[in-house]
N, C-alpha and C positions, 0 to 999 in steps of 0.2 A: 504494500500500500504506500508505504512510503518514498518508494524508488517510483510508483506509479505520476507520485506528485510532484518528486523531484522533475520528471521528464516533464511533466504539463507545464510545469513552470516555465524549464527549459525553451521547448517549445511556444510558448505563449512571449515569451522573451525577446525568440529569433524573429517571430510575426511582428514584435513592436518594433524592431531593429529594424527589417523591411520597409516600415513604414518611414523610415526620418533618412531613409536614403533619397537624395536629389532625385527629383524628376527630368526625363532627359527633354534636352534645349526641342522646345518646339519651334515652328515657326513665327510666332507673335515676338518668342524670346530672339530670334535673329532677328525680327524687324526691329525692334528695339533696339540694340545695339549697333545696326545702321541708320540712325536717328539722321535727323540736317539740321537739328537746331535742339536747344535746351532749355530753359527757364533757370532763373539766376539761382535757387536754391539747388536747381541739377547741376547747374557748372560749378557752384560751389562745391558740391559733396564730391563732383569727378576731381577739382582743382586740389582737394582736402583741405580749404579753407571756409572761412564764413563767409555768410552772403554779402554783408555789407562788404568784405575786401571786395566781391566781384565789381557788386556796383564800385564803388573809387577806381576799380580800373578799367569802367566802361564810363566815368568823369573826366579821367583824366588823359585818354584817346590810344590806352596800349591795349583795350580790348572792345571791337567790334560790335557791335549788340543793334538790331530792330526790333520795331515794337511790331508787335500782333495784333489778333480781334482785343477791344476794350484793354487797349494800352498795356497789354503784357509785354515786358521782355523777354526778347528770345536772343539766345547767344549763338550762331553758328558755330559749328561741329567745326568746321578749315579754322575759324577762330581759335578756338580749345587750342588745336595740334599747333598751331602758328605759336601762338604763348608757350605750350612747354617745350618748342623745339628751342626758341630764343632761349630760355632759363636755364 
């Protein structure tokens, strides 16, 4: 009985372990990563700074940025690569 519970356990274990394994990249997840523009808190987290740095360096004219529908900022994706190639 008790070897019986040990294995259920076991078992019940390897099923939860299954479960926390990535799912593999679908399509939507490669569209996403070939994105053409970001919003200041995406370029922020891809830059690994905070937002307001991005804005000051869409102020002060070393990074690119249009605005969108209802005056969103969007950063271009050539922008991004253009900044970490200079740094």
């Amino acid at each position: 009985m008790r070897a019986e519970m040990a294995l259920l356990r076991i078992l019940l274990s390897l099923e939860y372990m299954e479960t926390l394994r990535p799912l593999p990249q679908t399509e939507s997840d490669e569209r996403e990563q070939e994105r053409l523009s970001y919003s200041i808190h995406e370029a922020a987290a891809l830059l690994g700074v905070d937002y307001f740095s991005v804005y000051r360096l869409i102020q002060r004219g070393k990074l690119r940025a249009c605005r969108a529908l209802r005056g969103k900022l969007l950063v271009p994706r050539s922008e991004l690569l253009r900044l970490l190639k200079t740094t």
